[in-house]
C-alpha positions in Angstrom: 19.4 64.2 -67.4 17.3 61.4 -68.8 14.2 60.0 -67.1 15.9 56.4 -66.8 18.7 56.0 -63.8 22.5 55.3 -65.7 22.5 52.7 -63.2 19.4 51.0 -65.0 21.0 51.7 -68.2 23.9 50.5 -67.8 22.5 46.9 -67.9 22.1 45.4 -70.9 19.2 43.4 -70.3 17.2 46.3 -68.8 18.5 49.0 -72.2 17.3 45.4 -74.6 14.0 45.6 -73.1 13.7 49.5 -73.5 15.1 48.9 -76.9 12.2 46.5 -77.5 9.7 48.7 -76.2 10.4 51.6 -78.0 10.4 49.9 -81.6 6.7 48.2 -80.7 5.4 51.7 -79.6 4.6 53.1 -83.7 3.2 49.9 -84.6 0.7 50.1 -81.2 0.1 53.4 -82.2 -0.6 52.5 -85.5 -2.7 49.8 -84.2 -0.6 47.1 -85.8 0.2 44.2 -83.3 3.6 44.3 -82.4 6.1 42.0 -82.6 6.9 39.9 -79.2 10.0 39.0 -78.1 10.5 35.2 -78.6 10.3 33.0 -75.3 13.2 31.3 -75.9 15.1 34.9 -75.6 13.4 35.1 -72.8 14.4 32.3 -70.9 18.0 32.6 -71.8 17.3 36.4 -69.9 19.3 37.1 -66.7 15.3 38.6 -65.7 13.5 35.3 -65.8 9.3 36.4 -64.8 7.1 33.4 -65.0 4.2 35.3 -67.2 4.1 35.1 -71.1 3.9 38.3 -71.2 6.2 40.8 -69.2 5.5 44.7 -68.8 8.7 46.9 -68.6 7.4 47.9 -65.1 7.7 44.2 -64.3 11.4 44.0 -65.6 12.4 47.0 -64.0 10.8 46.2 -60.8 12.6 42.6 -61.0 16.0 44.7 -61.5 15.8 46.5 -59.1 15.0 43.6 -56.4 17.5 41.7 -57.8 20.0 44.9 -57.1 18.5 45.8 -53.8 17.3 49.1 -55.2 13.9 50.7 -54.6 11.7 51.0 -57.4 9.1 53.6 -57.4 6.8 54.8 -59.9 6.1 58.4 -60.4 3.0 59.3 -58.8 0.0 60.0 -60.9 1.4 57.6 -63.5 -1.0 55.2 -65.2 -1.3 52.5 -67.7 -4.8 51.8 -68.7 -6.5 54.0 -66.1 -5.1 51.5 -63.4 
Protein backbone atom coordinates (compact mmCIF):
# COMPACT_ATOMS: atom_id res chain seq x y z
CA UNK A 1 0.00 0.00 0.00
CA UNK A 2 1.50 3.32 -1.10
CA UNK A 3 1.68 6.39 1.12
CA UNK A 4 -0.67 8.46 -1.46
CA UNK A 5 -4.68 7.52 -1.31
CA UNK A 6 -5.73 5.74 -5.07
CA UNK A 7 -8.35 8.20 -4.69
CA UNK A 8 -5.65 11.04 -4.99
CA UNK A 9 -4.03 9.29 -7.58
CA UNK A 10 -6.37 8.67 -9.64
CA UNK A 11 -6.58 12.37 -10.64
CA UNK A 12 -4.54 13.46 -13.19
CA UNK A 13 -3.83 16.82 -12.04
CA UNK A 14 -2.89 15.69 -8.51
CA UNK A 15 -0.34 12.35 -10.13
CA UNK A 16 1.13 15.73 -12.78
CA UNK A 17 2.02 17.50 -9.84
CA UNK A 18 3.61 14.48 -7.96
CA UNK A 19 5.14 13.81 -11.27
CA UNK A 20 6.57 17.28 -11.22
CA UNK A 21 7.79 17.04 -7.83
CA UNK A 22 9.57 14.03 -8.04
CA UNK A 23 11.80 15.02 -11.18
CA UNK A 24 12.76 18.61 -9.31
CA UNK A 25 13.78 16.53 -6.13
CA UNK A 26 17.76 15.32 -7.70
CA UNK A 27 18.29 18.61 -9.02
CA UNK A 28 17.32 20.31 -5.19
CA UNK A 29 19.42 17.76 -3.94
CA UNK A 30 21.99 18.53 -6.18
CA UNK A 31 21.48 22.08 -5.40
CA UNK A 32 20.70 22.96 -9.01
CA UNK A 33 17.47 25.17 -9.20
CA UNK A 34 14.82 23.29 -10.55
CA UNK A 35 12.76 23.69 -13.30
CA UNK A 36 9.16 25.43 -12.47
CA UNK A 37 6.20 24.57 -14.07
CA UNK A 38 5.18 27.34 -16.51
CA UNK A 39 2.17 29.70 -15.31
CA UNK A 40 0.36 29.42 -18.23
CA UNK A 41 0.09 25.35 -17.33
CA UNK A 42 -0.98 26.57 -14.42
CA UNK A 43 -3.76 28.49 -15.16
CA UNK A 44 -5.13 26.15 -17.66
CA UNK A 45 -5.02 23.62 -14.11
CA UNK A 46 -8.41 22.30 -12.84
CA UNK A 47 -6.33 23.47 -9.11
CA UNK A 48 -6.15 27.19 -9.77
CA UNK A 49 -4.07 28.73 -6.21
CA UNK A 50 -3.48 32.47 -6.53
CA UNK A 51 0.42 32.24 -5.36
CA UNK A 52 3.29 31.97 -8.01
CA UNK A 53 4.49 29.42 -6.30
CA UNK A 54 2.37 26.34 -5.17
CA UNK A 55 3.55 23.58 -2.55
CA UNK A 56 2.26 19.99 -3.17
CA UNK A 57 0.69 20.36 0.34
CA UNK A 58 -1.24 23.35 -1.11
CA UNK A 59 -2.49 21.25 -4.16
CA UNK A 60 -3.41 18.41 -2.31
CA UNK A 61 -5.09 20.34 0.40
CA UNK A 62 -7.07 22.33 -2.51
CA UNK A 63 -8.06 18.62 -3.81
CA UNK A 64 -9.24 17.54 -1.28
CA UNK A 65 -11.64 20.68 -0.42
CA UNK A 66 -12.65 20.68 -3.77
CA UNK A 67 -13.73 16.74 -3.13
CA UNK A 68 -15.04 17.25 0.35
CA UNK A 69 -12.27 15.08 1.70
CA UNK A 70 -10.20 15.67 4.83
CA UNK A 71 -6.68 16.40 4.45
CA UNK A 72 -4.39 15.70 7.20
CA UNK A 73 -0.80 15.71 7.47
CA UNK A 74 1.06 13.06 9.33
CA UNK A 75 1.96 14.28 12.64
CA UNK A 76 5.58 15.11 13.31
CA UNK A 77 5.92 15.97 9.57
CA UNK A 78 7.92 19.11 8.68
CA UNK A 79 9.21 21.13 5.92
CA UNK A 80 11.79 23.58 6.89
CA UNK A 81 11.51 23.00 10.61
CA UNK A 82 7.95 24.63 10.40
Amino acid sequence: MGLIPQQLLANENIRSHLNIALNMMPQAADGRTAGVESSQSRRNSSLQVADDEVTLKEIIHAYAQQNDLLFKAKPGRMHNGH
